[in-house]
C-alpha positions as a Markdown table, in Angstrom:
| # | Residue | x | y | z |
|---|---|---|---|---|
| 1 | Unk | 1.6 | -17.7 | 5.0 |
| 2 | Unk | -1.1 | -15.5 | 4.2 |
| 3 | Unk | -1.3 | -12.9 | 1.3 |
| 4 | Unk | -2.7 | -9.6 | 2.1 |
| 5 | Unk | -3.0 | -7.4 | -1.0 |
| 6 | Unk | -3.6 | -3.5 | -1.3 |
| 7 | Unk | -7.4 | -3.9 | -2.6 |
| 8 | Unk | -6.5 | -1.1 | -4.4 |
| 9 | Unk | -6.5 | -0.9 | -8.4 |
| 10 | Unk | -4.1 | 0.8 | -10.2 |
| 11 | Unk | -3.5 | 5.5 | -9.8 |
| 12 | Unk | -2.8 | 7.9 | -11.6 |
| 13 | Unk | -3.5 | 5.8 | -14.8 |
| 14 | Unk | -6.0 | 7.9 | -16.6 |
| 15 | Unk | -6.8 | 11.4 | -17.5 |
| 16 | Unk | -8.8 | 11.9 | -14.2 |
| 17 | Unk | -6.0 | 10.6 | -12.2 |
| 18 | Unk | -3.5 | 12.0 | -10.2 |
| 19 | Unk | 0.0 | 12.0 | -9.1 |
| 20 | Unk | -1.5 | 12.4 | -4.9 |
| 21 | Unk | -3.9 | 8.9 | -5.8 |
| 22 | Unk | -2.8 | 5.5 | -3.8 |
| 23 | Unk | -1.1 | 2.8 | -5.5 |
| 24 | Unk | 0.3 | 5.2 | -8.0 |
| 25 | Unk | 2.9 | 2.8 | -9.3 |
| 26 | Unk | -0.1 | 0.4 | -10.3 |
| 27 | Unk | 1.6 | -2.1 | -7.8 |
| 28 | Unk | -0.3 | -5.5 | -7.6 |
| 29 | Unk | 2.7 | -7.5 | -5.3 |
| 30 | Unk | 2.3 | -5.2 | -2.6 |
| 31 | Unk | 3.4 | -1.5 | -1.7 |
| 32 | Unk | 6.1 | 0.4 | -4.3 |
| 33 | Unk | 7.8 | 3.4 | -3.8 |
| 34 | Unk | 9.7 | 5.0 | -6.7 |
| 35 | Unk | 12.6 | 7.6 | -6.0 |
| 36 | Unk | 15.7 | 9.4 | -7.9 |
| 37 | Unk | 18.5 | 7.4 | -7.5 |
| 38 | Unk | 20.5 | 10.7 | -6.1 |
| 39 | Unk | 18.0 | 11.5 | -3.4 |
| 40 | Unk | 17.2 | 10.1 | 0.3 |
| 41 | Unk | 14.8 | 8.5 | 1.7 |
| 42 | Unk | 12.9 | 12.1 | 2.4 |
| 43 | Unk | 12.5 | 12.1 | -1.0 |
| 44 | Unk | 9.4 | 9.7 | -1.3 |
| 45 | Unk | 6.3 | 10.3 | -2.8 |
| 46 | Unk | 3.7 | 11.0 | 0.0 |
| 47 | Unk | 1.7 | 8.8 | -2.5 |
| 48 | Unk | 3.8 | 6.1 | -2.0 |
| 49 | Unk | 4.0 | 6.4 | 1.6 |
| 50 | Unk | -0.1 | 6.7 | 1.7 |
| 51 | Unk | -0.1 | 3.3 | 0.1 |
| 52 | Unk | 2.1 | 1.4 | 2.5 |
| 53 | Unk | 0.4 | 3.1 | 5.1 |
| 54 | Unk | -2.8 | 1.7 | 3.9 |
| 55 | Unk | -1.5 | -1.8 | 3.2 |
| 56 | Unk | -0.2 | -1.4 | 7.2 |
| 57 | Unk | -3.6 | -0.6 | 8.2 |
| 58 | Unk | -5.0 | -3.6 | 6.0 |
| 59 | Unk | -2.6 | -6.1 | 7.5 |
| 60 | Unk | -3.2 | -5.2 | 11.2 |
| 61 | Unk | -7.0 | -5.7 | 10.4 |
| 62 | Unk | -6.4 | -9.3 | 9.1 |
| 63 | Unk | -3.8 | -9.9 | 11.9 |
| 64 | Unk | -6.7 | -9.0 | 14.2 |
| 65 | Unk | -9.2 | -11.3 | 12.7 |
| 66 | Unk | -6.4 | -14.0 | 12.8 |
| 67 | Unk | -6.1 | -13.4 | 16.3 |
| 68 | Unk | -10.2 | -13.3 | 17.2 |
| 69 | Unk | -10.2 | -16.4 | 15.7 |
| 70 | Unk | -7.5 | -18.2 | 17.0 |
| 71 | Unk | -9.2 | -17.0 | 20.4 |
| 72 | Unk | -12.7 | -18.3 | 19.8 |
| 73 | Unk | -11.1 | -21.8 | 19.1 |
């Protein structure tokens, strides 16, 4: 198993911040989303969705590497 984290530190954690930055949730395990518990799935953050999106992009580019290398062997 290989761990691939966000690289991202902690949003919307200071006066500077906002609501819109990735990793919003301060999430070090991977990606978070936070909803109400009385609303659907189309009721994400777009924040939240950014971030996994991001991870997503970050583990296809280590999958890839992974892959080059297994190649070259």
């Amino acid at each position: 198993m290989n761990w691939i984290n966000l690289g991202l530190h902690p949003g919307w954690n200071s006066s500077t911040a906002a609501e819109t930055d990735l990793n919003r949730l301060g999430v070090f395990a991977g990606a978070a989303a936070q909803t109400n518990i009385d609303e659907g799935p189309e009721a994400v953050h777009k924040a939240d969705i950014a971030t996994a999106e991001h991870l997503g992009r970050r583990v296809a580019e280590a999958a890839r590497v992974f892959a080059l290398g297994r190649a070259a062997a």
